[in-house]
C-alpha positions as CSV (number, residue, x, y, z in Angstrom):
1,X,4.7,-14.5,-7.5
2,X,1.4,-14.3,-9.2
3,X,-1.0,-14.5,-6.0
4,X,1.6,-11.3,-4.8
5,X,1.0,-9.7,-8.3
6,X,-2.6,-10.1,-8.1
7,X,-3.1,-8.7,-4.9
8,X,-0.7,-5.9,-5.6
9,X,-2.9,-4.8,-8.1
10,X,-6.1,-5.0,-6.4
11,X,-4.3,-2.9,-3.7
12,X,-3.2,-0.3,-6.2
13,X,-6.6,-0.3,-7.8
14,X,-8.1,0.3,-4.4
15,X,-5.5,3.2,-3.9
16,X,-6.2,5.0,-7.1
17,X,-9.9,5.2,-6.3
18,X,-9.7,6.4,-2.7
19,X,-11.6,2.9,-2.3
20,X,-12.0,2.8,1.6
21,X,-14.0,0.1,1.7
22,X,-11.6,-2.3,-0.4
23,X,-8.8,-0.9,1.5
24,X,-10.4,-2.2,4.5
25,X,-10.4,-5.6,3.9
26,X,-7.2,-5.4,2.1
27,X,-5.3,-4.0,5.2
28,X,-5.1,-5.8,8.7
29,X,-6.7,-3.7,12.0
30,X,-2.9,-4.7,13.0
31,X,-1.1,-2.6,10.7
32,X,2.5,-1.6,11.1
33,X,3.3,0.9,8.5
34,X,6.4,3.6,8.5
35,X,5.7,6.2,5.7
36,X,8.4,7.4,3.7
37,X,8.8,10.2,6.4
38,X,9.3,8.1,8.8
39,X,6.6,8.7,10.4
40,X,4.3,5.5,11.9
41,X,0.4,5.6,10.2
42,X,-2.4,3.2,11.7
43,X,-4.7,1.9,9.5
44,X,-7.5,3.9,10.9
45,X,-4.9,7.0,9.6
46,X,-4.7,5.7,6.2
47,X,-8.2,5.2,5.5
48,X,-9.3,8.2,6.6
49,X,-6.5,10.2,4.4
50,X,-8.4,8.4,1.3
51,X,-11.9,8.8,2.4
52,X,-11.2,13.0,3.0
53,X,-9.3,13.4,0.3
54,X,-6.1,14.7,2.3
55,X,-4.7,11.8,-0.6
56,X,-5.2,11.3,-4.5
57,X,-3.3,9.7,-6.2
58,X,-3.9,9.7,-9.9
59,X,-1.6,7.0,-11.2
60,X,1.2,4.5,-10.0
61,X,3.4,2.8,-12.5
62,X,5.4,-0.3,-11.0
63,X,9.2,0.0,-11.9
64,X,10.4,-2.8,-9.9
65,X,8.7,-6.1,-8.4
66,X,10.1,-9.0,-6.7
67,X,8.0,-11.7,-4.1
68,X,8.4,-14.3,-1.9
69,X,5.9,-16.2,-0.4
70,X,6.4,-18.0,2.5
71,X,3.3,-20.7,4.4
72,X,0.8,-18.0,4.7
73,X,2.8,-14.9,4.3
74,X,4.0,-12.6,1.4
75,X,7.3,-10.3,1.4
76,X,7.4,-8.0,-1.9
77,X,9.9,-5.8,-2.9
78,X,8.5,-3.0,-5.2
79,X,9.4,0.4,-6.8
80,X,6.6,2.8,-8.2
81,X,6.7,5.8,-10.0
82,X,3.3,7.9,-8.1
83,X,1.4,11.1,-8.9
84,X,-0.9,12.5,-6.8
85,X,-1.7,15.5,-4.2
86,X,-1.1,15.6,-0.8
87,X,-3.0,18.4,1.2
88,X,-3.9,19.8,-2.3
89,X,0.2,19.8,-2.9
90,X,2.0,17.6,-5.2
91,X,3.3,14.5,-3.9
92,X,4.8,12.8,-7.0
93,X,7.5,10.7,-6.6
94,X,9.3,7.4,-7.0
95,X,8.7,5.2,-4.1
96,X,10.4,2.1,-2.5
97,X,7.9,-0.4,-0.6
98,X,8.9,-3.6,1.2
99,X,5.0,-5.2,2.0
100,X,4.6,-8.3,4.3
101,X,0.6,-9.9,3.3
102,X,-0.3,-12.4,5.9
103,X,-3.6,-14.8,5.8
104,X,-5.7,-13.0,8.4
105,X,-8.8,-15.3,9.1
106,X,-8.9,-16.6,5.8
107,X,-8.1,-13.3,3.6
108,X,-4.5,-11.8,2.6
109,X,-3.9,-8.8,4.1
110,X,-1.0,-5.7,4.7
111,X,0.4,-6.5,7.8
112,X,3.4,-4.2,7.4
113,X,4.7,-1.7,4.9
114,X,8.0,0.3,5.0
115,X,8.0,3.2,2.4
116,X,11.1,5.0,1.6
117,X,11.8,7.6,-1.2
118,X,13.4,5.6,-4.2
């Protein structure tokens, strides 16, 4: 559960900062991701909605956290609270994610992330 914690964080650390290039390595080429919209967002998509500011987010408390880890694979169950701006619109809200991290040539990385409103 820590190794989960601890790369949560770094993620969310990345996140708050618009960090593209720690988001990079953090997030596989590979990525499966279905917003909470529903709507299916490469990792080429995510990056670039951080690095143009389309996204800011401004904080993220965690409400809920729960990991398993599995030989070379991570499932965590989280709830956060997030405020930010989408499209210069507010785009606060409470958040359900169910991550998979998978050792990708050595490094943990998102290989999948369903978001639903929580």
């Amino acid at each position: 559960m820590q190794k989960a914690l601890m790369l949560e964080n770094r993620l969310f650390a990345a996140m708050l900062h618009s960090d593209t290039k720690a988001l990079d390595t953090l997030i596989a080429d590979s990525l499966i991701f279905i917003n909470h919209a529903g709507q299916n967002v490469t990792k080429a998509q995510d990056l670039e909605m951080h690095s143009s500011g389309l996204i800011r987010i401004q904080d993220i408390t965690r409400e809920r956290f729960n990991a398993c880890e599995y030989s070379g694979c991570l499932i965590v169950d989280t709830c956060v609270s997030v405020t930010g701006t989408y499209d210069g619109q507010n785009a606060n809200g409470r958040f359900h994610h169910l991550r998979t991290w998978a050792v990708i040539d050595g490094q943990w990385q998102v290989v999948g992330l369903k978001s639903s409103m929580g």
